[in-house]
C-alpha positions in Angstrom: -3.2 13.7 -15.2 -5.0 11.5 -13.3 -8.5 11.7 -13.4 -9.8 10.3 -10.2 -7.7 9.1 -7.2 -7.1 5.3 -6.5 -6.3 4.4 -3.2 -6.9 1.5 -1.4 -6.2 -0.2 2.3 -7.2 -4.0 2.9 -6.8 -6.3 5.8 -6.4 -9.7 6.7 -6.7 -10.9 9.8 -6.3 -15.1 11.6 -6.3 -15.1 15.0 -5.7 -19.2 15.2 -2.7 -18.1 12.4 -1.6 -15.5 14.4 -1.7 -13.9 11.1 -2.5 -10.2 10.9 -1.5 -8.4 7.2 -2.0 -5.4 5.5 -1.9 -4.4 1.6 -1.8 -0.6 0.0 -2.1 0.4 -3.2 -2.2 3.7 -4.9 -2.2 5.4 -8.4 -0.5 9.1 -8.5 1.8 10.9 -11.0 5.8 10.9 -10.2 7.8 13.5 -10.9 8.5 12.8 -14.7 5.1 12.6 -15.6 4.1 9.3 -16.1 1.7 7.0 -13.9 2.8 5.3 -10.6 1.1 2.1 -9.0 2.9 1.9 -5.3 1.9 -1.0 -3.1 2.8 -1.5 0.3 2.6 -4.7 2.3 3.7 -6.4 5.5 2.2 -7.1 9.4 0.2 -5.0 10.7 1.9 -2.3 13.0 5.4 -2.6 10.4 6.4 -0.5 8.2 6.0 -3.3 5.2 8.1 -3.8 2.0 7.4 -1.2 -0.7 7.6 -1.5 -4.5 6.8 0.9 -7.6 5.4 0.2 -11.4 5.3 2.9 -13.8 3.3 3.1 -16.4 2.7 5.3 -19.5 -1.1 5.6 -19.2 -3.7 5.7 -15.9 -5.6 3.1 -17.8 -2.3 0.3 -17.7 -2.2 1.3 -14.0 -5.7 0.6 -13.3 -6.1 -2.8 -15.0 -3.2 -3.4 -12.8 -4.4 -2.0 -10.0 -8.1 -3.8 -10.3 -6.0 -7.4 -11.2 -4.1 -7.3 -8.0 -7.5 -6.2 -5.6 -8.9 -9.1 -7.6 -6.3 -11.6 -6.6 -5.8 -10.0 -2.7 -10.1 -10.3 -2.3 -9.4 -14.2 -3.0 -6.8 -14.9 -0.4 -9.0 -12.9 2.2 -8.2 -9.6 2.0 -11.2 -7.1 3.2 -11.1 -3.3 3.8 -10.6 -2.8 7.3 -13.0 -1.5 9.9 -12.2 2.2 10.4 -13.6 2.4 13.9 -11.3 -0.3 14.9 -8.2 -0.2 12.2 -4.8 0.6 13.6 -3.2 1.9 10.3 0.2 0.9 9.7 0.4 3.3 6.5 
């Protein structure tokens, strides 16, 4: 069982790139009982590319999860502006 939830939506956004990106994660249970890290990424307004990593314990998932926010904050990533945000997710 999971103790807390982890979910997590960042942006980035270049207008002079004409880049505009979007990056999910989230910890839940499947249905055999072990721990799921999804993450979902792609352009803004797309669907993305999806991919799945399970994992035997919540805490594997988490030093995953917190390695990868880690790495995404240094190429620019920041949680979007909710007022403003058009969720692709």
């Amino acid at each position: 069982m999971i103790a807390q939830p982890y979910r997590l939506y960042v942006e980035r956004k270049d207008a002079s790139k004409n880049m505009a990106r979007f990056y999910v994660m989230l910890i839940e249970p499947d249905l055999f009982g072990d721990i799921c890290l999804t993450r979902r990424w792609g352009r803004i307004g797309t669907r993305g590319r999806e991919m799945a990593h399970s994992f035997a314990t919540e805490g594997e998932a988490v030093a995953l999860f917190l390695d990868l926010l880690c790495r995404k904050r240094r190429r620019g990533y920041r949680p979007a502006d909710r007022r403003t945000s058009n969720r692709s997710p």
